[in-house]
N, C-alpha and C positions, 0 to 999 in steps of 0.2 A: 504494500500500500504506500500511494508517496504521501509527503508530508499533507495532513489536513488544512484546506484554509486557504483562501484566496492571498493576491497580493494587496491588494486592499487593506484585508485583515492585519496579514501583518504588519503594513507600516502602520496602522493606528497602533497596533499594540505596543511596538514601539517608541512611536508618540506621546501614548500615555502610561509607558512603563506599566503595561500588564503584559510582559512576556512568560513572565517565570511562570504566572497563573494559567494563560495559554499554552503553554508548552504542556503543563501539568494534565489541564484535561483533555489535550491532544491522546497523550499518554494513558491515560491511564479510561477514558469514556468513549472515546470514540475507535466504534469497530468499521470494516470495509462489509460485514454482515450482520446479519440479526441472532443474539446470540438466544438460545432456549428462555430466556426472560423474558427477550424482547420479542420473540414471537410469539408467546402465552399472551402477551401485552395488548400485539398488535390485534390477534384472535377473536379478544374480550369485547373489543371496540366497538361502540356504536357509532363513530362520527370522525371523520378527518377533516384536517381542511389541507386542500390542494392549491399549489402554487406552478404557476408555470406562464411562460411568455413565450412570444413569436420570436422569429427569426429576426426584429430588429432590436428586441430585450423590452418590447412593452409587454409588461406586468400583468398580471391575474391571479387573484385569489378567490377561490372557489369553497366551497361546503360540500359534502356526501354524508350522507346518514344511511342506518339501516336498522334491521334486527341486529341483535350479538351475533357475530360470526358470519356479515356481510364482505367484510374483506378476508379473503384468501391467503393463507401464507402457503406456499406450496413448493418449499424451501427457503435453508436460511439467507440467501440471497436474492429470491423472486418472490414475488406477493400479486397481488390480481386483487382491484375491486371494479365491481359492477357498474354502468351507466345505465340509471332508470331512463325512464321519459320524461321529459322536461322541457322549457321554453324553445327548442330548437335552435337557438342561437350557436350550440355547440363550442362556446369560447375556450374552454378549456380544450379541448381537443383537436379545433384546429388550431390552438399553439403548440398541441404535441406534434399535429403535422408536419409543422415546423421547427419546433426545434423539442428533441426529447427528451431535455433539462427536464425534470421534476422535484420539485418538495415537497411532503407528506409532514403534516404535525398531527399526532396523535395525542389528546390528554383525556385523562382519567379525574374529570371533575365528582365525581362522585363518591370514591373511598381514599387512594393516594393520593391524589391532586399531583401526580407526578404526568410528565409528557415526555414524548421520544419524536426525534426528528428520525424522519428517512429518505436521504438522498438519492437520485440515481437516474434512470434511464426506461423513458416510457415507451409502449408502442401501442398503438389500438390493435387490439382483438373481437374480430368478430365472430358471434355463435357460430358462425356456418364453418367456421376456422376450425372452431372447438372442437364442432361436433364429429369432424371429419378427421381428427385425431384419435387414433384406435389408441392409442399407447397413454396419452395422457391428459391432465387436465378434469378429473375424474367428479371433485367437487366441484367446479365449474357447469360440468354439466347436469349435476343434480339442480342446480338452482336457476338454470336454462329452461328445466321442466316444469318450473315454478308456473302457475296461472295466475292470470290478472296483471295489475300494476306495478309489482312485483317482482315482473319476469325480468332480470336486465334485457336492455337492446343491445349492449356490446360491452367489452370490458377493456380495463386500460391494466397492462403487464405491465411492472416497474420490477428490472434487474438494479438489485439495490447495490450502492457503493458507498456512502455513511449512513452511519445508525449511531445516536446518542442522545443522552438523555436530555432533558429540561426539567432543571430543579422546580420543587412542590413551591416554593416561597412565594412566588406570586400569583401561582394558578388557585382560582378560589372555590372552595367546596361548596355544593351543592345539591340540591334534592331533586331527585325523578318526579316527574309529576306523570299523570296518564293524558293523552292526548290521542286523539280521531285521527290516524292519517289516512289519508285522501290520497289511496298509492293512485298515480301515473293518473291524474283528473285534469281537466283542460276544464274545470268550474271555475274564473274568476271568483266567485266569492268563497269558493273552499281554499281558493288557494292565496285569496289575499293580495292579487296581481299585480294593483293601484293602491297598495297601503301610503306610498307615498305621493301619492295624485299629481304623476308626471303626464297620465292623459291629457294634452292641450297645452300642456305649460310650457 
């Protein structure tokens, strides 16, 4: 693995004399894979938020939620989660088209308040990909089978190249509450479409 961390990084850390501290959790936190913790981790998860940008580096951050065990680990350096149905804009995806940079944060708002970053390398997979794979991919296709809202339309493979953590200290704990989802609904008012009344404006 080569050294972690952009040059960016390090001249700041140098600037503000946090080397030694950087070095430390290079060292000692940051894997090229997801170790048996962090895959139990990723498993449990109901919700990521996804980062990625196009081929000129403009930005997007995105949400994915699910049941527990919506994202796939399907080794300690591949993972696989689902694209339901949604506004068709497909922004996230046509910046994997372009560039296959990704970021994955993962936190555990609800018992640890601890998070895991996961770097790496995306591509779009489609069912018909999956399905026509005799050898593998095995959960993927159980949840292919899925009916209704539900069913992913395609999924995004990330071959991972960092994995580390994000300390509990600032991520804040919180309660499950039960909510109605409204898998894969094109209802405006189920889905809340105009919460910010950019209709006309």
């Amino acid at each position: 693995m080569s050294s972690p961390g952009s040059k960016g990084e390090h001249s700041l850390q140098k600037q503000y004399k946090s080397q030694r501290r950087a070095l430390d959790f290079y060292k000692n936190q940051v894997l090229d894979y997801m170790n048996p913790a962090m895959q139990e981790f990723v498993s449990n998860r109901t919700m990521v938020f996804v980062a990625t940008s196009d081929s000129q580096g403009e930005c997007d951050c995105s949400f994915r939620a699910g049941a527990p065990g919506f994202i796939k680990v399907l080794s300690q350096d591949c993972l696989a989660y689902p694209e339901y149905r949604g506004n068709g804009v497909l922004a996230s995806l046509g910046n994997i088209l372009e560039n296959p940079h990704i970021g994955l944060f993962f936190a555990d708002f609800f018992e640890s308040t601890v998070g895991l970053h996961v770097n790496g390398e995306a591509r779009i997979l489609e069912n018909k990909e999956i399905l026509a794979d005799k050898e593998s991919f095995q959960e993927l296709k159980q949840a292919i089978n899925v009916k209704g809202g539900q069913k992913p339309e395609r999924w995004v493979l990330v071959k991972v190249e960092e994995a580390y953590i994000h300390c509990s200290k600032h991520i804040p704990l919180l309660k499950t509450l039960d909510k109605n989802i409204h898998w894969g609904t094109d209802n405006e008012k189920q889905k809340k479409g105009d919460f910010f009344k950019s209709k006309g404006s």
